[in-house]
KOLSE-5479 format. One record per atom (N, C-alpha, C): x, y, z; residue in three letters. Coordinates in pm, whole numbers, plus 50000, padded with zeros to 5 digits. Each point is the difference from the previous one (the first is absolute). Layout:
# KOLSE-5479
XYZAla;...
# end
This chain:
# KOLSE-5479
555204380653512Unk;498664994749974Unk;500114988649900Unk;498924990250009Unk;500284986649953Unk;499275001649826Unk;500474994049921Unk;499715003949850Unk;498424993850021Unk;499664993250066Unk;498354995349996Unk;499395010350054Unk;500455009250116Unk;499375008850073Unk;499795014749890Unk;501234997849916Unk;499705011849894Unk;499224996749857Unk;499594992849977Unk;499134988849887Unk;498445003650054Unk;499834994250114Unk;498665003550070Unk;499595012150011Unk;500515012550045Unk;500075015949996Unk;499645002349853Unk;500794995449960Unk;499865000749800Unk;498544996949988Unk;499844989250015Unk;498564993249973Unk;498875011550033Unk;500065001450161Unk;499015006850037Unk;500415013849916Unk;500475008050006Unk;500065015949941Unk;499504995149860Unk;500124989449924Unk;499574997449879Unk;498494999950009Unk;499174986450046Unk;499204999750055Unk;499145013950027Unk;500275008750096Unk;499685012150044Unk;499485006649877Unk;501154998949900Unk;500095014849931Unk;498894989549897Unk;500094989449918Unk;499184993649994Unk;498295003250012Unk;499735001350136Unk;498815001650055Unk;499155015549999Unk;501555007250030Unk;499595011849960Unk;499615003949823Unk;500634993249898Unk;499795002349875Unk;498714994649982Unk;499724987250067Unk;498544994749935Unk;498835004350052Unk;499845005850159Unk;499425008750049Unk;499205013749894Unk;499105003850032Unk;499725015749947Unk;498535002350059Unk;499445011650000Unk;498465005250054Unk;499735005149920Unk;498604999449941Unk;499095004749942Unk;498795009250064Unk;500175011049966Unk;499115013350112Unk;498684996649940Unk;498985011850082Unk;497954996549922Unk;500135007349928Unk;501245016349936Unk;500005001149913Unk;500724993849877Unk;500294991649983Unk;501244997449881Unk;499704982149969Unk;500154995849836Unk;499594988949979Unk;501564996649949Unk;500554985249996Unk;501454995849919Unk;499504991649951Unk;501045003749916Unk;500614987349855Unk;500864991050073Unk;500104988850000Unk;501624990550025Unk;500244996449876Unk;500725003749961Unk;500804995049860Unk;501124986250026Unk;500424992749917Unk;501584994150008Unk;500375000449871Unk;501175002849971Unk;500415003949907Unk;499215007849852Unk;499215012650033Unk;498815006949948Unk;498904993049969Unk;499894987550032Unk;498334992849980Unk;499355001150159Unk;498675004049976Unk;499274999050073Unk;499924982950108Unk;500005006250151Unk;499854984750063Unk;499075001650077Unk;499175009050047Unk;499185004250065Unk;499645012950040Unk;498685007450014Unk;499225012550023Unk;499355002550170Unk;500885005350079Unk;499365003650113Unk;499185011349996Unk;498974999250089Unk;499505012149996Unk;498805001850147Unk;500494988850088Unk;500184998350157Unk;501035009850067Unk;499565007850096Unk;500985005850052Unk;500304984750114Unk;501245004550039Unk;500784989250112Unk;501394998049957Unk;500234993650063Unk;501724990949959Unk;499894992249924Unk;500884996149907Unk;500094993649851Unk;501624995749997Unk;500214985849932Unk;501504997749975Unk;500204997049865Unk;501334998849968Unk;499504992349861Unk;501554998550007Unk;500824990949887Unk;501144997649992Unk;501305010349986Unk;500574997050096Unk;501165009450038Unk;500875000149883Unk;500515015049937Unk;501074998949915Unk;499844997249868Unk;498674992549945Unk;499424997849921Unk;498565008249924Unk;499024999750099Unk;498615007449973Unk;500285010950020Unk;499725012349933Unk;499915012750013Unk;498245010950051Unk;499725005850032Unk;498925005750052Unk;499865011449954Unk;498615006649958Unk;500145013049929Unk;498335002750063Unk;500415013450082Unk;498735004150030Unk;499115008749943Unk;498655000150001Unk;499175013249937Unk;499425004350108Unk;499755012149983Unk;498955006850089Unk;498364992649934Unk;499194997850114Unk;498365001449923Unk;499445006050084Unk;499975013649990Unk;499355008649995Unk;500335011149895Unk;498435007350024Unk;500185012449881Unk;500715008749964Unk;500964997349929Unk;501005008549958Unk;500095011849945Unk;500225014949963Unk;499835007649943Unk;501155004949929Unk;499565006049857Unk;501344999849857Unk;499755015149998Unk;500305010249994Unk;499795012849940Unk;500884996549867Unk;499465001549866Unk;500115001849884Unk;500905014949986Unk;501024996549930Unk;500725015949929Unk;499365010149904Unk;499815007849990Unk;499445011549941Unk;500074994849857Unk;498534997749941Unk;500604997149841Unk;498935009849883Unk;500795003749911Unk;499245017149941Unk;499184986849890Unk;499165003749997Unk;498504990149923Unk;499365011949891Unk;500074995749876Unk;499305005949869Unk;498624998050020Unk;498915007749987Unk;498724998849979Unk;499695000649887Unk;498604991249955Unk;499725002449873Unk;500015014449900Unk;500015010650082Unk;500135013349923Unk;501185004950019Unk;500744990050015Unk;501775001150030Unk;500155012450096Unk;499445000250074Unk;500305005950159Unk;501074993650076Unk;500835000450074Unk;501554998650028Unk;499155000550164Unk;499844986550079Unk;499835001750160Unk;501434991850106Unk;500125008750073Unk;501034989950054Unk;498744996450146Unk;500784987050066Unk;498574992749998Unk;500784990150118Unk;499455006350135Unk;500884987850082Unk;498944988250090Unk;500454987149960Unk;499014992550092Unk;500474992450120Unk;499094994150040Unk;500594987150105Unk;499264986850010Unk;500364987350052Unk;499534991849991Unk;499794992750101Unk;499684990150073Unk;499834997350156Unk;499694981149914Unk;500844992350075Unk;499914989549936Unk;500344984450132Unk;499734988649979Unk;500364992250062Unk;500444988649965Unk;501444992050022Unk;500464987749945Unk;499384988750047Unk;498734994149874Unk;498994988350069Unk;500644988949929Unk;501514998749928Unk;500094986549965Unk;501655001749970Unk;500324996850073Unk;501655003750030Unk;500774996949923Unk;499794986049932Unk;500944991149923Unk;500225005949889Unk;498195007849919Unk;500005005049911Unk;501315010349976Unk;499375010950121Unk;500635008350058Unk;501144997249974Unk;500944991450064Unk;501664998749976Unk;500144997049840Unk;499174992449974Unk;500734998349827Unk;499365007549924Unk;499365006850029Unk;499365012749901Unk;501425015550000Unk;499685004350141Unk;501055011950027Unk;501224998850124Unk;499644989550067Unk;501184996650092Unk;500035006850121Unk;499525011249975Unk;499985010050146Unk;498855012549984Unk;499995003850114Unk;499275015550001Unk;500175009949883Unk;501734999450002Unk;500715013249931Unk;499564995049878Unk;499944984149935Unk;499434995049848Unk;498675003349979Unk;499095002850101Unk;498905002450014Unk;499985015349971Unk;500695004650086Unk;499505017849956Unk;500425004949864Unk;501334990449897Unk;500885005449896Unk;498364994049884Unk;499234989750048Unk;498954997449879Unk;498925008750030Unk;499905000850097Unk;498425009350012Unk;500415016649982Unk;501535007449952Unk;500165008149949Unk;499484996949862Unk;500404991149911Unk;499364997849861Unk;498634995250009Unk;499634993350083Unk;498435000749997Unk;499315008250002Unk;499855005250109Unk;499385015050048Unk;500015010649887Unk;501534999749916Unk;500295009449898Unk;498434993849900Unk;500474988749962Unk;498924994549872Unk;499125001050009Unk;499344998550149Unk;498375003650045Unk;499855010950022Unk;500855013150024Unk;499805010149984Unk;499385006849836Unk;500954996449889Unk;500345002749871Unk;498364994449955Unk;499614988650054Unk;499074991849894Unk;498625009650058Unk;499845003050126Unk;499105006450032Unk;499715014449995Unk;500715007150014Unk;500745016349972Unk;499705003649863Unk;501034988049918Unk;499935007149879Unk;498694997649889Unk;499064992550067Unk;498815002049929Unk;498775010449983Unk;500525008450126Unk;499315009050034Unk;500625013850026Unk;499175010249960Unk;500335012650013Unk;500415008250114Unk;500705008250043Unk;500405008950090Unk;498415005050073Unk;499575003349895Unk;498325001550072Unk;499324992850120Unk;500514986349941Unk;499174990650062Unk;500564993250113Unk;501175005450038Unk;500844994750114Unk;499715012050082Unk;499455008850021Unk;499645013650103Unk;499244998750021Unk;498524988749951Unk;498624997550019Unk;499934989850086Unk;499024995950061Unk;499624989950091Unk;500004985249886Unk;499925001349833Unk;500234985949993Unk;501344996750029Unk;501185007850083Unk;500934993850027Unk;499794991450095Unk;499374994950051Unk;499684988750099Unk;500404990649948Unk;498534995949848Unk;499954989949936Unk;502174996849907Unk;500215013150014Unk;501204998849915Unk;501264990350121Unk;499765003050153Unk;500694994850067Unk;499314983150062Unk;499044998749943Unk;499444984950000Unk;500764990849905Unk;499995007649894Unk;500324993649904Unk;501924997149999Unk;500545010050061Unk;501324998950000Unk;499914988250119Unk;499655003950097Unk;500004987050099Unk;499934986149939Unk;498994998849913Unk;499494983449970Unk;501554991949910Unk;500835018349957Unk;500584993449898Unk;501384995350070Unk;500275009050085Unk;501164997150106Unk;499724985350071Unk;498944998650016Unk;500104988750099Unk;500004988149927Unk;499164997949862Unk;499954988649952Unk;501174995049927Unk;501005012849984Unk;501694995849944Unk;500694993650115Unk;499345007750167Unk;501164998650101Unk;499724985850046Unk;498954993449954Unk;499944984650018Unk;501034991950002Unk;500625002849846Unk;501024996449962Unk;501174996450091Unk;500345009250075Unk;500815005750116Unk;500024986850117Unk;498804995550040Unk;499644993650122Unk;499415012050140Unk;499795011549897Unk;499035011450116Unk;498944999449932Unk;499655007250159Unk;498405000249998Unk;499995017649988Unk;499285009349932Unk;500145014449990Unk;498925004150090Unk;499955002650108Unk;498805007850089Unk;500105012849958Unk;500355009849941Unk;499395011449938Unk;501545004749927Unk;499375010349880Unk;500895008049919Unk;498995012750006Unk;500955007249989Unk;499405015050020Unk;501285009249929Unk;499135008949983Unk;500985013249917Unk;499565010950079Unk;501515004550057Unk;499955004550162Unk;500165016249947Unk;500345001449874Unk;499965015049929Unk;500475004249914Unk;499275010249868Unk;500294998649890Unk;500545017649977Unk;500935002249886Unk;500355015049975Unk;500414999849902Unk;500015011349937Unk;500515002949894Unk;501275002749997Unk;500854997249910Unk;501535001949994Unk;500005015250041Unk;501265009150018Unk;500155007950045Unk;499625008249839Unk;500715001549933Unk;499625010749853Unk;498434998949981Unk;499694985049977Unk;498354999149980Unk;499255010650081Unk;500515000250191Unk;499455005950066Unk;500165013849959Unk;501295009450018Unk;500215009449950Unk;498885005249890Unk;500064993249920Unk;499225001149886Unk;498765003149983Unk;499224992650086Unk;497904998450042Unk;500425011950133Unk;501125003850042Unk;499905006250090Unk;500055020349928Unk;500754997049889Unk;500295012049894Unk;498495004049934Unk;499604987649960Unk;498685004149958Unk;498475000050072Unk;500394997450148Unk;498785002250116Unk;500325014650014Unk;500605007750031Unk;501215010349986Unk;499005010149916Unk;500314991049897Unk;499525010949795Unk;498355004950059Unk;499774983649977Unk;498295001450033Unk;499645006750100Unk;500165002850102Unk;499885009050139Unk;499685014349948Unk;501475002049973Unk;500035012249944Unk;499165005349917Unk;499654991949885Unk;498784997149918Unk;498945009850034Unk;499494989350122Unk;498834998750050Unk;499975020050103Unk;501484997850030Unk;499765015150081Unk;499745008849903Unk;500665003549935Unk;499755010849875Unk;498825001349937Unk;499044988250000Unk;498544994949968Unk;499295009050072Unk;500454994250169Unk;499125006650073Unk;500045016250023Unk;501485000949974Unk;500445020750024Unk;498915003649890Unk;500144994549889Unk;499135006349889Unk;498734999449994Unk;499624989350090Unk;498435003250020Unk;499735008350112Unk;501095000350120Unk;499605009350080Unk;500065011349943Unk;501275006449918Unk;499685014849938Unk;498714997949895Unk;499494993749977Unk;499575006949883Unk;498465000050078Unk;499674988550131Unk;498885005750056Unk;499845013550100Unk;501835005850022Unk;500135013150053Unk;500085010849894Unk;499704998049881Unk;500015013049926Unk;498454999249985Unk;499134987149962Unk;498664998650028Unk;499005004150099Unk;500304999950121Unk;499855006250138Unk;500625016749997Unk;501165003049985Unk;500565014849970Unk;499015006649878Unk;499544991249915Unk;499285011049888Unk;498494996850027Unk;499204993650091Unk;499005000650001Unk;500435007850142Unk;500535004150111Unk;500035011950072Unk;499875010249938Unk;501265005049904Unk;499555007350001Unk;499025005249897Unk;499364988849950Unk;498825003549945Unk;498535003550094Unk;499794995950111Unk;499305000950095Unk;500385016250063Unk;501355003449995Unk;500465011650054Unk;499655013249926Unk;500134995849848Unk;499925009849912Unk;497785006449939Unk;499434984950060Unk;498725001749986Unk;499615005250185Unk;500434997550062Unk;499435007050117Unk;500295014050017Unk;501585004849974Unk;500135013450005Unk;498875005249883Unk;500024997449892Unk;498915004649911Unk;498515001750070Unk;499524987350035Unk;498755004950066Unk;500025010250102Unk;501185003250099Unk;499735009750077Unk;500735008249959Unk;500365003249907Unk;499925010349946Unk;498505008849923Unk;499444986149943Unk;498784999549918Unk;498995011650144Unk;500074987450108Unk;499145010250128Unk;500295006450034Unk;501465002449999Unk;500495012650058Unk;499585015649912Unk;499924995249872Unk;499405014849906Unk;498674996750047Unk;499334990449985Unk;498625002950026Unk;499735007250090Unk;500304994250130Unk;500315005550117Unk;500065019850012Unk;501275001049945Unk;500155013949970Unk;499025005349912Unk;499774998949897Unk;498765004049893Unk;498555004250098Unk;499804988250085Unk;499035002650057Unk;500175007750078Unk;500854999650096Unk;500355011150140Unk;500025015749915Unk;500915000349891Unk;500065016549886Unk;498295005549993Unk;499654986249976Unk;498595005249955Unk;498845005750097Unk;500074987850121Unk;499405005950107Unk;501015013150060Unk;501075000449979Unk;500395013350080Unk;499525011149894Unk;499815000049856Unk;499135009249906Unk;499095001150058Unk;498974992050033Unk;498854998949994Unk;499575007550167Unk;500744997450067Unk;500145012350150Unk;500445007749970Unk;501305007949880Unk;500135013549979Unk;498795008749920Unk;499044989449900Unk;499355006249933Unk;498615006850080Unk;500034986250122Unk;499025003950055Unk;500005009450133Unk;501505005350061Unk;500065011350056Unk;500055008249895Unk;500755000349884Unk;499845015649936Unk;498715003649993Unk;498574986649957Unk;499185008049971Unk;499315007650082Unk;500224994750149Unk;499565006950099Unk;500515012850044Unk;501205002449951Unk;500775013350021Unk;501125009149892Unk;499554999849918Unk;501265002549873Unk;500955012050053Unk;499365010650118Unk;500925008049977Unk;501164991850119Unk;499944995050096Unk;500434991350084Unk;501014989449948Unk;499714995149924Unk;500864988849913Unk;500735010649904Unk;499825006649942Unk;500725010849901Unk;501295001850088Unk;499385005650128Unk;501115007150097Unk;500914986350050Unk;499474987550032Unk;500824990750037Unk;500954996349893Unk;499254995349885Unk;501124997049886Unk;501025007750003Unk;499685016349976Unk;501115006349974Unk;501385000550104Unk;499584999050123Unk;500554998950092Unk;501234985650030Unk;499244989449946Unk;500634986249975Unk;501385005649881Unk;499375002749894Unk;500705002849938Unk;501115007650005Unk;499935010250127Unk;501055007449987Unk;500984996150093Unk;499384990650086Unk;501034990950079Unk;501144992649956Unk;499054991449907Unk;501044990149893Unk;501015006049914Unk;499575012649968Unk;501045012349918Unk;500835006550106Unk;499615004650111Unk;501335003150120Unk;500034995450083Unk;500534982649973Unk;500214994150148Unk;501285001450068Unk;500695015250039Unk;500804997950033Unk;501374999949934Unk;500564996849937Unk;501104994849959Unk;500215012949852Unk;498495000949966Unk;500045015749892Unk;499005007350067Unk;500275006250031Unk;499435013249960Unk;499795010349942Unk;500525000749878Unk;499725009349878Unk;498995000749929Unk;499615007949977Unk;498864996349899Unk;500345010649845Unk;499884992949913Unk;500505010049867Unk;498765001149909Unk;499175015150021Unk;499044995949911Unk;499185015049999Unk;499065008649940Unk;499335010250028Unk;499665003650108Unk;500185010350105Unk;499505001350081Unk;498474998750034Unk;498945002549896Unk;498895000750013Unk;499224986149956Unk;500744988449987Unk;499894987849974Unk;498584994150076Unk;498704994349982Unk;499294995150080Unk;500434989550062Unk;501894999450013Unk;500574989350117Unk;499615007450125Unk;499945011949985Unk;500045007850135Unk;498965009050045Unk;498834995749914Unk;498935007750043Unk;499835003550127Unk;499854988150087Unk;499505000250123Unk;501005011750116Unk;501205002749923Unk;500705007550042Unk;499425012349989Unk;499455005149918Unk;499375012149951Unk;498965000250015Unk;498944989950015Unk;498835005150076Unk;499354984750034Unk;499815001550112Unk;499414994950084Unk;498744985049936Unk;499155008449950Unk;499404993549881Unk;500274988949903Unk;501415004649985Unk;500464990149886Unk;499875002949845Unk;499565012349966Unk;499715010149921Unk;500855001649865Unk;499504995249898Unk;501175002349911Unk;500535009949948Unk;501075002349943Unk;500505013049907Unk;499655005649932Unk;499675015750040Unk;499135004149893Unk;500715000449871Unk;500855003050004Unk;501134994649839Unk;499754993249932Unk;499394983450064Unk;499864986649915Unk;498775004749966Unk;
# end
């Protein structure tokens, strides 16, 4: 092959590679820098095909669209020195690139400042306020205010901050332990409160039973003698009024009762004078007493 035929080959593969270096595309998501030798030479932010000097200009792309940072867990003092660990996130967009490159240079420079940001706007807002007041609904106003402060530092940056949020807050683990030892105490507290009011309204209830128990058996007892008193009396008052109709009749019944209840059976002895008026009726008919007595 002829040394011109290999000169020309040269050329073109030069050429080529050439064309390929100055060549590049720009997507609808992503804006570039062309740098030459780190100064700015121009800002695309056209999607299409784009060239710029081969070997020389360098290209550095950003995303523009909304980006999202999750923040690292950072433990935040409250004004009543409450200990929160405290994780947020941030959702952000690169609206001025150049800034952007000479501020943090990249994404990863971006997420290493908005760890110390986020920290400082955490601290400045947190620690003015009480543990109280972060469990209440003015935490809203508390996450307005962290927002305004994140975003008006992240200026700085060449972003734009479309929201900061604090995605969830806890107590260190001992802290927890701790409100968890004394939810625990207080519970218990509160049970022993209540055992003691339940016993003491069951000995209240137990002694007015049986105070109710001890006055009702009394009253029927109360009627129950009456009861009897009266029935004794009316059954007097029918013995008095058959005896008077018959004394020798009732004489003979009494005695007769009587001698039942004295041998029912089980004795039959009787230990006593034979001529006893137990046994009149034995001896005469009549009922007749002893001429002895």
């Amino acid at each position: 092959m002829k040394k011109g035929s290999i000169a020309a080959l040269l050329l073109v593969a030069i050429a080529a590679i050439s064309a390929i270096s100055a060549a590049f595309t720009v997507r609808e998501t992503e804006q570039v820098l062309v740098l030459r030798f780190g100064e700015l030479q121009r800002q695309i932010t056209e999607p299409g095909l784009h060239f710029k000097l081969p070997f020389i200009d360098t290209t550095v792309f950003y995303d523009n669209r909304v980006l999202d940072y999750d923040a690292q867990s950072q433990e935040i003092p409250t004004a009543d020195q409450k200990q929160l660990v405290v994780n947020a996130f941030a959702r952000y967009r690169i609206v001025n690139a150049l800034q952007f490159f000479q501020a943090v240079g990249s994404e990863r420079g971006v997420e290493q400042r908005f760890d110390s940001l986020i920290n400082s706007a955490l601290r400045r807002v947190l620690g003015e306020v009480e543990l109280s007041v972060v469990l209440t609904p003015e935490r809203a106003r508390l996450m307005e205010d962290f927002t305004s402060i994140v975003a008006e530092e992240a200026e700085g940056f060449g972003v734009s901050v479309v929201d900061v949020r604090i995605k969830r807050i806890d107590l260190p683990q001992e802290n927890s332990d701790a409100i968890f030892n004394r939810m625990r105490t207080q519970r218990e507290q509160e049970a022993r409160l209540v055992r003691a009011e339940g016993d003491r309204e069951s000995q209240r209830i137990t002694a007015e039973a049986d105070k109710q128990q001890r006055l009702i058996v009394a009253e029927s007892r109360r009627d129950a003698e009456i009861l009897r008193g009266e029935g004794d009396a009316e059954a007097q008052r029918l013995y008095n009024g058959a005896y008077g109709q018959n004394v020798e009749f009732f004489d003979f019944w009494r005695s007769m009762q009587a001698m039942d209840r004295a041998l029912d059976g089980s004795n039959t002895t009787y230990v006593g004078p034979p001529d006893s008026d137990f046994f009149r009726f034995f001896r005469d008919g009549e009922g007749a007493a002893s001429s002895g007595q």
